[in-house]
N, C-alpha and C positions, 0 to 999 in steps of 0.2 A: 503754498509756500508760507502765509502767514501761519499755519497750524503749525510747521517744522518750528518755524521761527519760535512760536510761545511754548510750545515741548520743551524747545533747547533751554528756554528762559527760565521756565520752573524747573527743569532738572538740574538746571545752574544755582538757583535757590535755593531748592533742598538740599543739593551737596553742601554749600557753602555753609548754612543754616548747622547742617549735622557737623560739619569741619568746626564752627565756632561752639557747636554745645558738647563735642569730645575734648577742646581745650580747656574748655570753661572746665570741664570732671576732671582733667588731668590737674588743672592748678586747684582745686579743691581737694582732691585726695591724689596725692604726688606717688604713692607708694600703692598702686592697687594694682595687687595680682603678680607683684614682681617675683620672679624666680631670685629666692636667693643663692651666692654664690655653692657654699653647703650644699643643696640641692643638684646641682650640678655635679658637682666634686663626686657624691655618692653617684649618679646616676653613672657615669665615665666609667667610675672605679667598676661597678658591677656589669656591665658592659664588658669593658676590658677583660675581668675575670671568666666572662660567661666565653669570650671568644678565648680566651687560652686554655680553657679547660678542653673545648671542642676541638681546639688545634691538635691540644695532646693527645685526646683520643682517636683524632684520625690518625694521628702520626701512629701512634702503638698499631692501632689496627692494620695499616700498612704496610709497620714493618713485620709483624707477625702474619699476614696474609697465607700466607702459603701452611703454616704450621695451624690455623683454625682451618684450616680446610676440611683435614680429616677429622674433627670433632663429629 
């Protein structure tokens, strides 16, 4: 039981420990790695585009099914 017990306690340290030296990085450099909004905006838009392109193509496909048949 005391082994459980000093486990828990150092693994409660080290979390704590790393919780306080991620704050400490965060309020030293405020701005690290943030996606900006830009970023996004294009990723959506090409997204978007990639799934309407594929819509349309099934759609044609579909409604021409029968007529690519005999190709």
């Amino acid at each position: 039981m005391k082994r459980t017990a000093a486990r828990s306690h150092r693994a409660w340290h080290r979390l704590a420990t790393r919780l306080e030296e991620g704050l400490a990085d965060m309020a030293r450099r405020p701005d690290r790695g943030d996606i900006s909004i830009t970023t996004v905006i294009i990723w959506v838009a090409a997204v978007t585009g990639a799934l309407v392109i594929a819509g349309t193509i099934a759609a044609v496909v579909a409604k021409y099914n029968g007529n690519l048949a005999g190709i």
